[in-house]
C-alpha atoms as a printed R data frame, in Angstrom:
   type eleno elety resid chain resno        x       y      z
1  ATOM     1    CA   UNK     A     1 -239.199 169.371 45.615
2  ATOM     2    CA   UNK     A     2 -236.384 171.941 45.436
3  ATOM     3    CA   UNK     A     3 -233.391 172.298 47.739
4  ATOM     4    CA   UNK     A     4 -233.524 174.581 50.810
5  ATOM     5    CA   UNK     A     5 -229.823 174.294 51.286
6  ATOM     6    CA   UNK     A     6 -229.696 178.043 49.204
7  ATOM     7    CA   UNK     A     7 -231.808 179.213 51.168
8  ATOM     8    CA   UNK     A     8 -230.878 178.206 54.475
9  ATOM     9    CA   UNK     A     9 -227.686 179.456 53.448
10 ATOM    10    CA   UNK     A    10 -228.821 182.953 52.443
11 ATOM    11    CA   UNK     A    11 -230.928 183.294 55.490
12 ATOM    12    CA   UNK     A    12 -228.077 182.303 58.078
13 ATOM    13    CA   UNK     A    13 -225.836 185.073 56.050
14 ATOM    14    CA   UNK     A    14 -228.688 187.350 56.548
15 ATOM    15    CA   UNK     A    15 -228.446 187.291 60.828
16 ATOM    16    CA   UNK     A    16 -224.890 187.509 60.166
17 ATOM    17    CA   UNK     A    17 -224.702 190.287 58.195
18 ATOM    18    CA   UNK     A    18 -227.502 191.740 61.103
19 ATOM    19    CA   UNK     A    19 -225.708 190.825 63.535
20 ATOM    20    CA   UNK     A    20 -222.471 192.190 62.393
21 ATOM    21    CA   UNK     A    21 -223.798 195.079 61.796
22 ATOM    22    CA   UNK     A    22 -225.001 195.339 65.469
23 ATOM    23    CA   UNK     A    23 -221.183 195.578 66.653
24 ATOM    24    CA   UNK     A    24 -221.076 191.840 67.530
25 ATOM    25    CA   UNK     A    25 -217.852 190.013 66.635
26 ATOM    26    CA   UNK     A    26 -217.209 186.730 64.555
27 ATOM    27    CA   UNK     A    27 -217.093 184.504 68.086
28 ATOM    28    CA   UNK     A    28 -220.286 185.777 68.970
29 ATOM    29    CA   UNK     A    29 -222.719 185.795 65.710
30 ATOM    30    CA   UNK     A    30 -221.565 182.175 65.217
31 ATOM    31    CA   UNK     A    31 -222.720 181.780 68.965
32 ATOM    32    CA   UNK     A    32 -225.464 183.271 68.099
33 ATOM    33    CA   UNK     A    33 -226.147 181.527 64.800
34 ATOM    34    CA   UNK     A    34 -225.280 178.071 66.482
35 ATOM    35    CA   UNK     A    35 -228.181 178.552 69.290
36 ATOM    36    CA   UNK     A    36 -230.399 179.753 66.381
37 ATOM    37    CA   UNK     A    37 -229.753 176.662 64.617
38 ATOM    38    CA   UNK     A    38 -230.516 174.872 67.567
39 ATOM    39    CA   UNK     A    39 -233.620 176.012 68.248
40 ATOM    40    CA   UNK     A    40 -234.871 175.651 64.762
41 ATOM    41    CA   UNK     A    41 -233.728 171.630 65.088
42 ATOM    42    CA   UNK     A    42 -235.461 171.032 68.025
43 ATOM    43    CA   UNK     A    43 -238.994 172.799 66.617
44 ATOM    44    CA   UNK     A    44 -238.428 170.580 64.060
45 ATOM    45    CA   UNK     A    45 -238.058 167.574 66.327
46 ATOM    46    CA   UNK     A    46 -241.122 168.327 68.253
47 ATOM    47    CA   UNK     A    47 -242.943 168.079 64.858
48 ATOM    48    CA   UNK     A    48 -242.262 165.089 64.117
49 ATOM    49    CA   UNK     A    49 -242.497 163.818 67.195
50 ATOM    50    CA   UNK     A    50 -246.582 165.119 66.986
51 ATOM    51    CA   UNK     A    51 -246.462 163.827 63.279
52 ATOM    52    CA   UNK     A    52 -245.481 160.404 64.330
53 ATOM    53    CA   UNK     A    53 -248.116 160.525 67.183
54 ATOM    54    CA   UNK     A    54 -251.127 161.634 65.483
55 ATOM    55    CA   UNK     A    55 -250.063 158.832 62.845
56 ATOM    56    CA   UNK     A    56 -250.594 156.472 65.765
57 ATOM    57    CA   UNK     A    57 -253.431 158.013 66.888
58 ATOM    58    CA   UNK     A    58 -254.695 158.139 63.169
59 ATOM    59    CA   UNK     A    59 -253.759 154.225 62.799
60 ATOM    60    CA   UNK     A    60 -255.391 153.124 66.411
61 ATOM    61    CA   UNK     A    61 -258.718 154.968 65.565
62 ATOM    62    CA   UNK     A    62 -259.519 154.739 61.936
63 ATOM    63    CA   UNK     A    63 -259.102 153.218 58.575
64 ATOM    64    CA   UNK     A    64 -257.705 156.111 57.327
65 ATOM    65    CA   UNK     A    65 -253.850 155.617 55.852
66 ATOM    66    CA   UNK     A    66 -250.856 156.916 58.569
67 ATOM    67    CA   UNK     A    67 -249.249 158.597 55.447
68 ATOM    68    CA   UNK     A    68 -252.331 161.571 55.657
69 ATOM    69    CA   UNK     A    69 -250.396 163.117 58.727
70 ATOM    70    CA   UNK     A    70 -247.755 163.377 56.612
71 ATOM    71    CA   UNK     A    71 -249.848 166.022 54.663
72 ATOM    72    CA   UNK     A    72 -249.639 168.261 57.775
73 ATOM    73    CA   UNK     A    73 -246.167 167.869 58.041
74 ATOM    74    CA   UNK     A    74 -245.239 168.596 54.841
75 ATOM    75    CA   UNK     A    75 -247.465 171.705 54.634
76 ATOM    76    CA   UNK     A    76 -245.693 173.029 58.142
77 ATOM    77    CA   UNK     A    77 -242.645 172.494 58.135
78 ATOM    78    CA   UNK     A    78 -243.055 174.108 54.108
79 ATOM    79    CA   UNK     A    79 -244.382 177.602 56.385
80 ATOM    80    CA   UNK     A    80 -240.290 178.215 57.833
């Protein structure tokens, strides 16, 4: 698998450069940025959170191996 960490870094200079260009200063884009950043953490939290769940579920209900969730996971969090 290849590493996001170019593109993360593109993106984030992309709602800077949008941002800037709206008028705001320095302060405020990496305000902006930071709550942004934020958000995108805590969507990702909430996924795994349901990833670890359904592999419960998954484990409590079936033979079927915990690691298939993972297969949703990995194909979502892929999408952002």
């Amino acid at each position: 698998m290849s590493n996001p960490a170019p593109q993360l870094v593109q993106k984030l200079w992309n709602y800077c450069n949008i941002l800037r260009d709206d008028g705001l200063s320095y302060g405020d884009y990496v305000e902006q940025l930071t709550f942004l950043l934020s958000l995108k953490m805590a969507e990702l939290e909430r996924r795994l959170i349901m990833v670890e769940e359904l592999e419960s579920v998954v484990a409590a209900t079936s033979s079927a191996p915990p690691a298939s969730a993972n297969l949703f996971y990995r194909k979502h969090s892929q999408e952002n």
